[in-house]
Rosetta silent file (secondary structure, phi, psi, omega in degrees, C-alpha in Angstrom):
SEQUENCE: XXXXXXXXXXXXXXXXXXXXXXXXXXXXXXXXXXXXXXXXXXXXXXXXXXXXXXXXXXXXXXXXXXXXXXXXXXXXX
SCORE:     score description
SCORE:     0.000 S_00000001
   1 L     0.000  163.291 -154.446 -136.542  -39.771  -31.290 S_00000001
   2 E  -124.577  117.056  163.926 -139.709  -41.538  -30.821 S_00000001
   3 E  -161.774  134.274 -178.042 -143.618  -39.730  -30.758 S_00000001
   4 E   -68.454  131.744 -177.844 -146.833  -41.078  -31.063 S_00000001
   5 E  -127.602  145.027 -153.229 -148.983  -39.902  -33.705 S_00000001
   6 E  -125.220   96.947 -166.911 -152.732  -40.104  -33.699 S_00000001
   7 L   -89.098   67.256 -172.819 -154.245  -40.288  -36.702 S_00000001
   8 L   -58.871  146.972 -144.962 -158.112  -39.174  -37.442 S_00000001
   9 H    22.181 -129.944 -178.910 -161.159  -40.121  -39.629 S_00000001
  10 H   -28.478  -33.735 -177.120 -159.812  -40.068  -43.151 S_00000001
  11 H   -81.906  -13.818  170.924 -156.249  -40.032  -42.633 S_00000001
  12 H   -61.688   -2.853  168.672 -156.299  -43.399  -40.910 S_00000001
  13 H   -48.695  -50.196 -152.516 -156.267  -44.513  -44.391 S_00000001
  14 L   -76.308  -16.529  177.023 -152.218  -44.015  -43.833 S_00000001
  15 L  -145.520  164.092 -175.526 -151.462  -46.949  -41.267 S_00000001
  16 L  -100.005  -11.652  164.136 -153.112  -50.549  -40.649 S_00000001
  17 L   -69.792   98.313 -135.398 -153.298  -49.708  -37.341 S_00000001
  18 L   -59.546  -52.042  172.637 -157.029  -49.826  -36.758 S_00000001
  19 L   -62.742    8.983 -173.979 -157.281  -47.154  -33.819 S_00000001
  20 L    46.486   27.266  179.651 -154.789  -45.059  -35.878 S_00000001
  21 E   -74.436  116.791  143.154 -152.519  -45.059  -32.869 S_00000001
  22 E  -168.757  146.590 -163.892 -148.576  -45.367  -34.119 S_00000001
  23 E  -102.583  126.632 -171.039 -145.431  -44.493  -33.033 S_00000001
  24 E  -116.221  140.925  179.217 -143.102  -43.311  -35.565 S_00000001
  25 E  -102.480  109.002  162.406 -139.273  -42.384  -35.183 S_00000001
  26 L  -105.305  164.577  164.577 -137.810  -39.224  -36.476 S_00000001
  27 L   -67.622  131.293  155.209 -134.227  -37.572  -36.275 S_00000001
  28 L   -33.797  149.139 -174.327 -133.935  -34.733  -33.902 S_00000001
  29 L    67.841   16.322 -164.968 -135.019  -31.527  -34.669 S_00000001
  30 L   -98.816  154.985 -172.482 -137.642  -32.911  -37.520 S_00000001
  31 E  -114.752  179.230 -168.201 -140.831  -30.543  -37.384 S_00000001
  32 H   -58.630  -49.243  167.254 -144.232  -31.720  -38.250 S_00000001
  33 H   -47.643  -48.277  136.953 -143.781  -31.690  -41.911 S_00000001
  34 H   -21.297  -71.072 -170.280 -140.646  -33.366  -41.626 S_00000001
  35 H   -56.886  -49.243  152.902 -142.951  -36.096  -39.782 S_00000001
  36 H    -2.968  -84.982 -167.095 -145.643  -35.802  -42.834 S_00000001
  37 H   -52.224  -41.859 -149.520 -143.420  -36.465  -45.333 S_00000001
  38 H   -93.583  -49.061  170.962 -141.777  -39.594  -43.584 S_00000001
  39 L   -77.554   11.378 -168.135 -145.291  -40.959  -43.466 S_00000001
  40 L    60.983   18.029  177.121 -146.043  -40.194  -46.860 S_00000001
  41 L   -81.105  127.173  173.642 -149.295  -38.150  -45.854 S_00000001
  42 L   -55.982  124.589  177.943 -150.067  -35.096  -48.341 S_00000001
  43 H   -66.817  -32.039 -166.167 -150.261  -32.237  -46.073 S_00000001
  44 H   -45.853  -21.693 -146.100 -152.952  -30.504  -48.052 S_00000001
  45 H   -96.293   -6.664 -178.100 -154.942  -33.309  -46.626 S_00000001
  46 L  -118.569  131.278  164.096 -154.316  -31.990  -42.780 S_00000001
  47 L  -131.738   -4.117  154.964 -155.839  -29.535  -41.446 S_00000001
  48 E  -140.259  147.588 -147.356 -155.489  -29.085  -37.646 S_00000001
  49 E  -125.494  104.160  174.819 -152.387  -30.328  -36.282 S_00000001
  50 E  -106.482  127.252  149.815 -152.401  -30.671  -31.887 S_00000001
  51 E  -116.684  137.188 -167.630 -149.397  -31.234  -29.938 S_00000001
  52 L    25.453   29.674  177.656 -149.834  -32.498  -26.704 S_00000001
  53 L    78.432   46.550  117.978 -153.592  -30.612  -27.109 S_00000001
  54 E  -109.724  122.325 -170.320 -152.195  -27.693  -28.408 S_00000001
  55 E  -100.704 -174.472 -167.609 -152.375  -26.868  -31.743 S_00000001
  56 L   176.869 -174.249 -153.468 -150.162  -25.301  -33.996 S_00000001
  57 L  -116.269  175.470 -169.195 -148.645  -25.634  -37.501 S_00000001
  58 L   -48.529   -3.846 -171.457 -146.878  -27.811  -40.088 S_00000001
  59 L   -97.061  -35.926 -167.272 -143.325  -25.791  -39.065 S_00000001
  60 L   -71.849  162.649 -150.431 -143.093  -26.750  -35.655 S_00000001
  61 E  -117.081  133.964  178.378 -140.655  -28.732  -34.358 S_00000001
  62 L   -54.569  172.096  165.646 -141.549  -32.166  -32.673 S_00000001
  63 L  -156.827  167.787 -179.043 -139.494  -33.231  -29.403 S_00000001
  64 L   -66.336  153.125 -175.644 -139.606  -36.660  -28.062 S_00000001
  65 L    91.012  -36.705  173.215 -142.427  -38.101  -26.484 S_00000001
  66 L   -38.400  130.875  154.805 -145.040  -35.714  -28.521 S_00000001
  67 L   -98.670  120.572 -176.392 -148.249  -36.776  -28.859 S_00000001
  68 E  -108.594  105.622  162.656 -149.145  -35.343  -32.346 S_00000001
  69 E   -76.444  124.977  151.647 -152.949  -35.460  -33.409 S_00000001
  70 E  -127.833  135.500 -178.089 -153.775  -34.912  -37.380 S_00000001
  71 E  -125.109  155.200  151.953 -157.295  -34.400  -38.274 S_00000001
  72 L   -73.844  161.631  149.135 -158.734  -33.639  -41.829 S_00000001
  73 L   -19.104  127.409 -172.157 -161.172  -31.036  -43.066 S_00000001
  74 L   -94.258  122.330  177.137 -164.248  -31.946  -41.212 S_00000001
  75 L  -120.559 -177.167 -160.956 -167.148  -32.878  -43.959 S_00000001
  76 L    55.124 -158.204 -143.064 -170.579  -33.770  -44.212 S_00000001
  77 L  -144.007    0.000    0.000 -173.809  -32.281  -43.163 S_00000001
């Protein structure tokens, strides 16, 4: 299944895709970590995870079509 994931500040490090826009294909039934892992991002490194503007956590399970926002720890001063 197919869902776009939207990647923010620091983690856009993870694709070449400049607006950190990119649509990635998992197997049914893969949950956000599942999705993580496939992109090789260290979860420690996420810290609020929105589906379709609701968040919720690294266990949940994607469904096609998801738009899935990862943001990092918000820094600076």
């Amino acid at each position: 299944m197919v869902v776009e994931v939207r990647l923010y500040a620091t983690l856009r490090r993870y694709t070449t895709i400049p607006n950190g826009v990119i649509i990635v294909d998992v197997p049914d039934g893969s949950t956000v970590l599942d999705l993580v892992e496939t992109m090789k991002i260290d979860p420690a490194e996420i810290h609020l995870i929105m589906i379709n503007g609701v968040g919720c956590d690294l266990d949940r399970t994607v469904n096609s079509g998801d738009r899935i926002g990862l943001f990092p720890p918000v820094g600076g001063g």
